[in-house]
Structure formats: C-alpha cells, structure tokens
C-alpha positions in Angstrom: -90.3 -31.4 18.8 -92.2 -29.1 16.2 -93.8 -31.1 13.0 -91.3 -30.3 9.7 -93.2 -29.6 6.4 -92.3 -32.9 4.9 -94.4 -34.9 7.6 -97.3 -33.7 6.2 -96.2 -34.5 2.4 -95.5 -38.1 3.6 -97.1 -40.6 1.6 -99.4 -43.3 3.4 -98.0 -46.9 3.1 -99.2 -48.8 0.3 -99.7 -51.9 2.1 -101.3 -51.4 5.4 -102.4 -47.7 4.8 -100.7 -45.7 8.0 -98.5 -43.1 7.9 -95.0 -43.5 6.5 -92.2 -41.3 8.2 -89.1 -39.9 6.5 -85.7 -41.2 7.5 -83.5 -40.2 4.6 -82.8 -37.4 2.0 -80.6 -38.1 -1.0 -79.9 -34.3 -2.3 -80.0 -33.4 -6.1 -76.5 -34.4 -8.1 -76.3 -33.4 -11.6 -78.9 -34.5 -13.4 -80.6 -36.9 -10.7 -83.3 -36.1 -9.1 -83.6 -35.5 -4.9 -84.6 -39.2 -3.5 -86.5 -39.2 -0.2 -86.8 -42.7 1.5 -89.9 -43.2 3.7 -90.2 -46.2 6.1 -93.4 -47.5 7.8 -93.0 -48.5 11.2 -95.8 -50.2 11.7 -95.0 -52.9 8.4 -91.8 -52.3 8.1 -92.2 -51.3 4.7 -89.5 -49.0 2.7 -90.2 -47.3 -0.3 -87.6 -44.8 -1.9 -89.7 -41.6 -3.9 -88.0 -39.7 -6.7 -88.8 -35.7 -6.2 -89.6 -33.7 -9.1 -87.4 -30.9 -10.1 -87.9 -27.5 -8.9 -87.6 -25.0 -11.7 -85.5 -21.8 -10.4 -86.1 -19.0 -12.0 -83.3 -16.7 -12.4 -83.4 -13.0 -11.2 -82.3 -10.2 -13.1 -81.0 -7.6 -10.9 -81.2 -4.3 -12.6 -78.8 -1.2 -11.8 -79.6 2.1 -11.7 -77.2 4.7 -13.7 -75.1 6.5 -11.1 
C-alpha cells in the first residue's frame, strides 16, 4: 500500500511528539469547513483539525465566432 498525500501533511501529536495518522474526513457542507480527525496510536490521543478553504477560481471558457 502506496503512502497518500495527506500522510505526509499529518500533524505530529502534541503530547508525545510521533506521528499522528488520519482515520476520518468530514467533507465541506455549506459554509463549514472540511474536518480531518487524526489519532495517535501510540497515546491514544484524538484531535479533530478544521481545513482551510480552498478558493476555486472560476474559468471563463471563451467561444470562437463560427
């Protein structure tokens, strides 16, 4: 099993300092935010981690005259 791009984004644990591992993605609704939870398996220790909004820009798709 191939490492996903959100292990290496995952933040150490506060209290003992090894890596914490991602075990659930809350997607974006409305005006929430995305909420990733991380646990540490080594503690035990669970911490939930608002992510920030991504900004979409919109594309303009231009047409040609036919």
């Amino acid at each position: 099993m191939g490492r996903k791009a959100d292990d290496e984004t995952a933040p150490p644990c506060p209290l003992c300092g090894m890596a914490m591992v991602l075990v659930r993605v809350d997607p974006r609704v409305a005006a929430f935010t995305e909420l990733r939870t991380y646990r540490c398996f080594a503690c035990g220790d669970v911490r939930a981690i608002e992510q920030q909004k991504t900004e979409y820009t919109p594309v303009v798709v231009q047409r040609g005259s036919v």
